[in-house]
C-alpha positions in Angstrom: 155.2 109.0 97.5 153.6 112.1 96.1 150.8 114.3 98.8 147.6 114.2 97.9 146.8 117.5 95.8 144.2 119.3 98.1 141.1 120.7 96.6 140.9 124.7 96.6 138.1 126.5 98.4 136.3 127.0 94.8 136.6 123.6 93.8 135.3 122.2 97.0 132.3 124.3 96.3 131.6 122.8 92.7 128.7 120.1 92.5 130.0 116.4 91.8 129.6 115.9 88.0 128.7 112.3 87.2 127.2 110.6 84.1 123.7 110.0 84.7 123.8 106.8 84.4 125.9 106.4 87.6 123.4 108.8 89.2 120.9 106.2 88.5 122.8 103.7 89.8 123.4 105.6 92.8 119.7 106.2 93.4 118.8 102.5 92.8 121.1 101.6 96.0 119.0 104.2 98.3 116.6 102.4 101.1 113.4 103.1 99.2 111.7 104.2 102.6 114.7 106.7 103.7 114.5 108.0 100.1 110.7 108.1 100.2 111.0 110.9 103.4 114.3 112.8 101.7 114.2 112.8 98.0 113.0 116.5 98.5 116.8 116.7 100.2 118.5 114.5 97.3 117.2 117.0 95.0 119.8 119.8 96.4 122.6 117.5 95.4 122.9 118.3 91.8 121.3 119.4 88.7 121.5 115.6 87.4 120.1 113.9 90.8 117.0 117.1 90.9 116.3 115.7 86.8 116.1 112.2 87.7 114.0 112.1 91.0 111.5 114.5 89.2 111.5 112.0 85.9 108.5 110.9 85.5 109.5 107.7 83.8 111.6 106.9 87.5 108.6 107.2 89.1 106.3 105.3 86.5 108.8 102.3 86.8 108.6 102.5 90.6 104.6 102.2 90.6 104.5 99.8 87.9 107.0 97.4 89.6 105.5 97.8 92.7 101.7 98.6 92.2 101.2 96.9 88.7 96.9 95.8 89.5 96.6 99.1 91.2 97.1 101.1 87.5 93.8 102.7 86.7 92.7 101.6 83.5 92.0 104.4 81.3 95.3 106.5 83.1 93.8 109.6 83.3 95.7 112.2 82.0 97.1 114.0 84.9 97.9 111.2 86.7 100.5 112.3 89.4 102.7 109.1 89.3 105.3 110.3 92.0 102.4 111.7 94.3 100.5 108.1 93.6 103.2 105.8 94.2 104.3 107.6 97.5 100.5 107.5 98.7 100.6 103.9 97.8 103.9 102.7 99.2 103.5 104.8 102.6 99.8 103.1 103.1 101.1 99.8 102.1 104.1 99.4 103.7 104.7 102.4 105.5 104.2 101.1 108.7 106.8 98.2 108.2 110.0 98.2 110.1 112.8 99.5 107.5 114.2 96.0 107.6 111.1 94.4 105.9 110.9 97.2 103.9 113.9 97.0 102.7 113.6 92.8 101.6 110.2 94.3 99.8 112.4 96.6 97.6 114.5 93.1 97.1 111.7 90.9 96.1 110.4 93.6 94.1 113.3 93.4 91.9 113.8 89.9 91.9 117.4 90.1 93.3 117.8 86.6 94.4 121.2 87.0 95.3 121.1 89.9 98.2 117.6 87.7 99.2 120.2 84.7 99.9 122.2 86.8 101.6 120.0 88.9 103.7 120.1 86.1 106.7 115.8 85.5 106.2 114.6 83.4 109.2 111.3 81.9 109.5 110.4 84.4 111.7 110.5 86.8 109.4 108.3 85.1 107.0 106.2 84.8 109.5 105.9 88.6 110.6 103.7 91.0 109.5 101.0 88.5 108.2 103.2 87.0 105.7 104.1 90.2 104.3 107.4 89.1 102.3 105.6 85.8 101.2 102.3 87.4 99.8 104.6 90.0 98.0 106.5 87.3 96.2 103.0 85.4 95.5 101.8 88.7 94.2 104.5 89.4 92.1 105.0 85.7 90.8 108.9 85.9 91.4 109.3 82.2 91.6 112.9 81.9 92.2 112.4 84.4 95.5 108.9 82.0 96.3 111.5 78.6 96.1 114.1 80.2 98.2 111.4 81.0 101.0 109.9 77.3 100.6 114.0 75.9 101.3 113.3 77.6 104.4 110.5 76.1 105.6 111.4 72.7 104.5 114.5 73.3 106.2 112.4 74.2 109.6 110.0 71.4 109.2 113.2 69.1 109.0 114.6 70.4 112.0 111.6 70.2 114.1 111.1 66.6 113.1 114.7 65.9 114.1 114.2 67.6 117.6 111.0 65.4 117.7 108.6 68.3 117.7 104.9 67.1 118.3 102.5 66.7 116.0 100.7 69.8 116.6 103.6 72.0 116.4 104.6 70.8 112.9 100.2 70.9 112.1 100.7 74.2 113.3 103.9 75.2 111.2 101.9 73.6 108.4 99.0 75.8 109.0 101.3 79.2 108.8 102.8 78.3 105.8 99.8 77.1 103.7 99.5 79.8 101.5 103.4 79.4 100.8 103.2 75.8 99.7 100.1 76.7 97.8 101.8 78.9 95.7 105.0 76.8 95.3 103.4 73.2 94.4 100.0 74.8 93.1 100.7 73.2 89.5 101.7 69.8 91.2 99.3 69.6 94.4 95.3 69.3 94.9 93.6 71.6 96.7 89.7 72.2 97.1 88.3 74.7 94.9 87.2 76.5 97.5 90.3 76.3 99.4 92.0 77.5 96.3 89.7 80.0 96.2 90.7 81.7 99.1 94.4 81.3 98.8 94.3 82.6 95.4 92.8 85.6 97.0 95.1 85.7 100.1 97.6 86.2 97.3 96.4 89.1 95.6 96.2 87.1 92.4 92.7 88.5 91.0 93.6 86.5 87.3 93.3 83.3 89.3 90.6 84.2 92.3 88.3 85.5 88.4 89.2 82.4 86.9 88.1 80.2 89.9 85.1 82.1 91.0 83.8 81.2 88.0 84.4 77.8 87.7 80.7 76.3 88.1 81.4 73.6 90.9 82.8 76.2 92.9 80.2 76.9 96.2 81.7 79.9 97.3 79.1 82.4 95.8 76.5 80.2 97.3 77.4 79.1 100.4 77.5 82.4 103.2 80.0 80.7 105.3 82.3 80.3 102.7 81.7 83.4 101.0 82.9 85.2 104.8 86.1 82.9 104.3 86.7 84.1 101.1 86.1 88.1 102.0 88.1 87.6 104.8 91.3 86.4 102.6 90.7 89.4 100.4 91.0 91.7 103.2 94.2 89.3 104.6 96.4 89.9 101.2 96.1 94.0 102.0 95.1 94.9 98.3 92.4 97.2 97.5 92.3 96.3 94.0 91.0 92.6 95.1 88.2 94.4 97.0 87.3 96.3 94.6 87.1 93.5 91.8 85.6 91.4 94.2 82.9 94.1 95.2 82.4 94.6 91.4 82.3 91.0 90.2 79.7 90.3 93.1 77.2 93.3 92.3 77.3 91.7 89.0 77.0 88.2 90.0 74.0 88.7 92.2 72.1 90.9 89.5 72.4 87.2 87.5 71.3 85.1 90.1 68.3 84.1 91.8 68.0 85.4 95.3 68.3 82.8 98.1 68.6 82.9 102.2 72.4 82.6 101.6 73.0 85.0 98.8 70.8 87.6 100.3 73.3 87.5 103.1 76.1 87.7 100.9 74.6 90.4 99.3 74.3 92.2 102.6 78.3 91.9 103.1 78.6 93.4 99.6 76.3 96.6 100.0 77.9 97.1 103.8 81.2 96.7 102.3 82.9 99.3 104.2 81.9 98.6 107.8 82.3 94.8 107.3 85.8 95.1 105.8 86.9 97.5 108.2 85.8 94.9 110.7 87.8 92.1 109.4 90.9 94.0 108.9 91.2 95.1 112.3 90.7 91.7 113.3 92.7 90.0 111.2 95.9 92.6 111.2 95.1 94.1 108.0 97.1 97.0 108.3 97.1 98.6 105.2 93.2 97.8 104.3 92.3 98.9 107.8 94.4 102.5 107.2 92.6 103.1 103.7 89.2 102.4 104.7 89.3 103.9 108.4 90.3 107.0 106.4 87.5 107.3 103.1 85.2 107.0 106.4 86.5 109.5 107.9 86.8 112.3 105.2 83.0 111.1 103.9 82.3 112.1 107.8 84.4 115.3 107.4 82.7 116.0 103.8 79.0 116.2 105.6 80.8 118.5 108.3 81.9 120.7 105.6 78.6 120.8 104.0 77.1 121.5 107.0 78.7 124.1 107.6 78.9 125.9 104.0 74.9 126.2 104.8 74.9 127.8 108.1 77.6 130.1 106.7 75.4 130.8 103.4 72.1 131.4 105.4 70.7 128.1 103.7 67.2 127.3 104.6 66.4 125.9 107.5 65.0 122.6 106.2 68.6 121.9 103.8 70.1 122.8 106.9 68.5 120.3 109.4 68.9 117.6 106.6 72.7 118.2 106.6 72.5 117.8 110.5 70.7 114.6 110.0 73.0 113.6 107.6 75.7 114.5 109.7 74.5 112.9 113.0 74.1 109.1 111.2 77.2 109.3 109.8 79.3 110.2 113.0 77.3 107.2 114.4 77.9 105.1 111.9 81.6 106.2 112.0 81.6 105.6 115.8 80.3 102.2 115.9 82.3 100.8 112.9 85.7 101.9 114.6 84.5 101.3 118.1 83.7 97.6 117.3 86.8 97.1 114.7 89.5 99.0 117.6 88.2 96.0 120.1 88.5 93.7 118.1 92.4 94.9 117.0 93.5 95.3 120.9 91.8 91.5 121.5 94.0 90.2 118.9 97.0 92.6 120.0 97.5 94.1 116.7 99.6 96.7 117.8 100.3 98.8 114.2 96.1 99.5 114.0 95.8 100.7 118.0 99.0 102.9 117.0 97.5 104.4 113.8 94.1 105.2 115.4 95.7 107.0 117.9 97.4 108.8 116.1 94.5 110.1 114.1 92.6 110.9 117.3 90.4 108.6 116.4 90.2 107.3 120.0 92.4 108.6 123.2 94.7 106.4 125.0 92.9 106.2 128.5 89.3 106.3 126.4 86.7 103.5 127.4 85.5 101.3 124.6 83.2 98.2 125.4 83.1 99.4 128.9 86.8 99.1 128.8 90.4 101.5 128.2 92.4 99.5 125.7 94.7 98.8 128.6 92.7 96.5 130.6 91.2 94.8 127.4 94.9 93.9 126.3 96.0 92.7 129.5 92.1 90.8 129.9 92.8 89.0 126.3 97.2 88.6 127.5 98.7 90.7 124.7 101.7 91.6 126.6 103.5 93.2 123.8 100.5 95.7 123.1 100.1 96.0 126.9 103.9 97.4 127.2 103.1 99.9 124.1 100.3 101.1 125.6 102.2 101.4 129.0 104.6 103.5 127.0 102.4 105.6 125.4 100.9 106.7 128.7 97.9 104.7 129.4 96.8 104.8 133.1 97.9 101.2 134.8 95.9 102.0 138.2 92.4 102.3 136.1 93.6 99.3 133.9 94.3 96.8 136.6 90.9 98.0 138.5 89.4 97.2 135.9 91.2 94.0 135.3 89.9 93.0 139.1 86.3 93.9 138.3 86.7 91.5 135.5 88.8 88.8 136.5 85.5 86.5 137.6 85.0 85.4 133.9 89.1 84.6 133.8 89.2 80.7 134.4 92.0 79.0 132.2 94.1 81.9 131.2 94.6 82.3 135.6 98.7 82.6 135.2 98.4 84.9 132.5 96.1 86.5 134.9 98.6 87.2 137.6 101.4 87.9 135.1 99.1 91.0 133.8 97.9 92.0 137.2 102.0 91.6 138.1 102.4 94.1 135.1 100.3 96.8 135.7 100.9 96.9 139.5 104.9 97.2 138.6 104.0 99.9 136.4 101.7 102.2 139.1 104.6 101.5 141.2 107.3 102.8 138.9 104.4 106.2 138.0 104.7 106.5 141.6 108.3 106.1 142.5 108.9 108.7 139.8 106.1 111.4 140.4 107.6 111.5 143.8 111.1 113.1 142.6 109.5 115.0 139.7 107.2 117.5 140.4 103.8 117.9 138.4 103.4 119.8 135.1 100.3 121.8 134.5 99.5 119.7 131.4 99.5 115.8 130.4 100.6 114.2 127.5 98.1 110.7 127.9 95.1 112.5 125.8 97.2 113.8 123.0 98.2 111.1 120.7 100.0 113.5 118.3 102.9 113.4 120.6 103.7 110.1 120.8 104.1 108.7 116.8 105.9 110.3 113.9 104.2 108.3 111.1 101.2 110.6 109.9 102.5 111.5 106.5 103.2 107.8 106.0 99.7 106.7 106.9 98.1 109.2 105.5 100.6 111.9 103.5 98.8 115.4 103.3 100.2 119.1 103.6 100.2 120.7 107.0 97.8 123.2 105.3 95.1 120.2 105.1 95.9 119.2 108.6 94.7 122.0 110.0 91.7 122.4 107.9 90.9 119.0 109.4 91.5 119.4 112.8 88.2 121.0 113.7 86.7 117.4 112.2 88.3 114.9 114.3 86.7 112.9 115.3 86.7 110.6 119.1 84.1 108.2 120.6 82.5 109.9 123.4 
């Protein structure tokens, strides 16, 4: 057998020439999220791989695929579509673990076959408020939205052969509604206004127009309904439904004769921001809750700027104190929206939200809200898998379970969950103790600094270090 003819120092050196055609086939096998954070790297590989992450055409397939209702209509002409689509992704999905992520690039493509074979439980069609199945829905790939339906039927079977009860498999039912809705829409009956509201839990706008104005359809009439339906706009995680939605309804209610009910819809639609801030950090809304939190935020910043442009400039005094008015509603405004919508996420242990605000500084991790840290609210309301995260991430267990105590009055049928938080956070001041007594004290603590704790920023929000630091004198915390 021959030896292997080793490569000389000068051909070691040489860059691997490949058609492009395999480079693009190589590319299209990256994890989209790894690639996402080190195409900047991939650039150095080659001339070939530099050309192809900077096509623009890669990049306008990439948004289109993914993004195809979030296309600005007309493009304007120095539309960024690389810049966009990682602004978009990162918001959207960001957040994600890379496994989900990854079965998103799968049902994005429609590749049935690695779907099959990626070992889906129902679990994970549960997770992450249906994430995988509203992405299917979205994207009508039908053959992906059958193959998730074989699952549940598959579970349902089960738990009727291990004799489940009833309200288990009501339960199960309940989860997966918006899944059967979209698989047996053409053959099943559904309310309109049920519809209505699955329509928009799916992102799909052409059916959520179509039904809205169907004329037996109370919805747009009835204020109750009208909250169900907001609140499954804010549940599919797409900013072009709220938007179209906003839109369609300032158009609606210039058309239609004020009543008790649509002046209170109307008040939803004109408080838009606030409201749906609201909903997403109570229902989970990740990616809704990020994008929103965040226009607040740099319109609060904005009116900082502009403030202090005029005291710079010598402005008169009266533009001056009208900025500062300005300025002081806003912060308040700000203040209360995120105050109110971070309670509300901790209550329902939606862990992704508490992470993100504190990593904006939007709130510290030992800071009272409500009269409580977020500690002692998650362990009042049991979130144990929140309470843990926020154990990790420094928050004080000894000012937590005090205030548990001064609480635990109003706790009457949640008692065992009671004791297993109080068991919790006493293990933990234990452990803080145990360990402060080998370590000696540093001069400086890492609980009030959020920064230190979560590597995501540029996902959630992807700016230039420069920007960062114009911004830090503009964060903003409750006080």
């Amino acid at each position: 057998m021959r030896n292997p003819i080793e490569p000389t120092g000068n051909e070691r050196d040489q860059p691997i020439e490949l058609p492009s055609e395999v480079w693009s086939h190589i590319l299209s096998l990256l994890d989209l999220e790894w690639f996402i954070k080190h195409f900047k790297n991939l650039e150095l590989v080659n001339t070939t791989f530099r050309d192809l992450i900077n096509d623009r055409l890669f990049w306008e397939n990439l948004f289109i695929s993914f993004f195809p209702q979030d296309l600005p209509s007309p493009l304007p002409e120095d539309f960024n579509w690389k810049k966009e689509f990682v602004t978009l992704y990162t918001q959207q999905y960001g957040f994600l673990r890379p496994e989900t992520q990854k079965l998103i690039a799968l049902i994005v493509a429609g590749d049935i076959d690695r779907i099959q074979k990626s070992n889906i439980s129902i679990e994970d069609l549960k997770a992450d408020n249906l994430v995988l199945i509203k992405t299917a829905t979205r994207l009508n790939q039908r053959d992906i939205l059958e193959y998730f339906y074989s699952l549940y039927q598959a579970r349902i079977e089960s738990a009727q052969a291990a004799t489940e009860s009833a309200q288990e498999k009501k339960e199960m039912e309940q989860e997966f509604k918006l899944l059967r809705w979209a698989v047996l829409q053409p053959r099943g009956e559904v309310f309109v206004s049920d519809a209505t509201c699955l329509a928009a839990e799916a992102g799909r706008w052409d059916l959520l127009f179509t039904l809205l104005n169907t004329p037996e359809n109370p919805v747009l009439r009835n204020y109750k309904l009208f909250r169900e339906l907001y609140s499954s706009v804010i549940r599919s995680e797409q900013m072009y439904m709220l938007k179209r939605l906003n839109n369609f309804m300032v158009r609606h209610q210039a058309m239609t004769l004020a009543t008790p009910s649509t002046a209170r819809i109307g008040g939803v639609v004109k408080c838009y921001l606030s409201k749906a801030i609201s909903i997403a950090a109570s229902k989970g809304a990740t990616s809704i809750f990020i994008k929103l939190s965040h226009q607040l935020h740099q319109e609060l910043i904005q009116n900082e700027q502009e403030l202090n442009n005029a005291i710079a400039s010598s402005a008169r005094t009266e533009k001056i104190e009208c900025l500062k008015r300005s300025r002081d509603i806003k912060k308040f405004h700000f203040t209360n929206t995120l105050e109110t919508a971070l309670v509300s996420a901790v209550k329902n242990g939606h862990i992704p939200i508490i992470k993100y605000a504190l990593e904006q500084q939007f709130v510290r991790i030992n800071q009272q809200l409500d009269g409580r840290t977020l500690l002692s609210t998650a362990a009042y309301y049991y979130q144990p898998k929140l309470v843990q995260f926020l154990l990790a991430n420094q928050a004080d267990p000894k000012l937590a379970l005090d205030e548990l105590i001064r609480f635990s009055s109003s706790i009457r049928e949640n008692k065992p969950h009671y004791e297993e938080m109080k068991s919790i956070l006493q293990q933990a001041i234990d452990e803080r103790e145990k360990l402060s007594a080998v370590v000696a004290p540093t001069t400086s603590t890492n609980a009030d600094n959020p920064n230190l704790f979560f590597d995501s920023s540029e996902a959630a929000n992807p700016q230039s270090t420069s920007e960062q630091q114009k911004q830090q004198n503009h964060t903003v915390t409750f006080s």
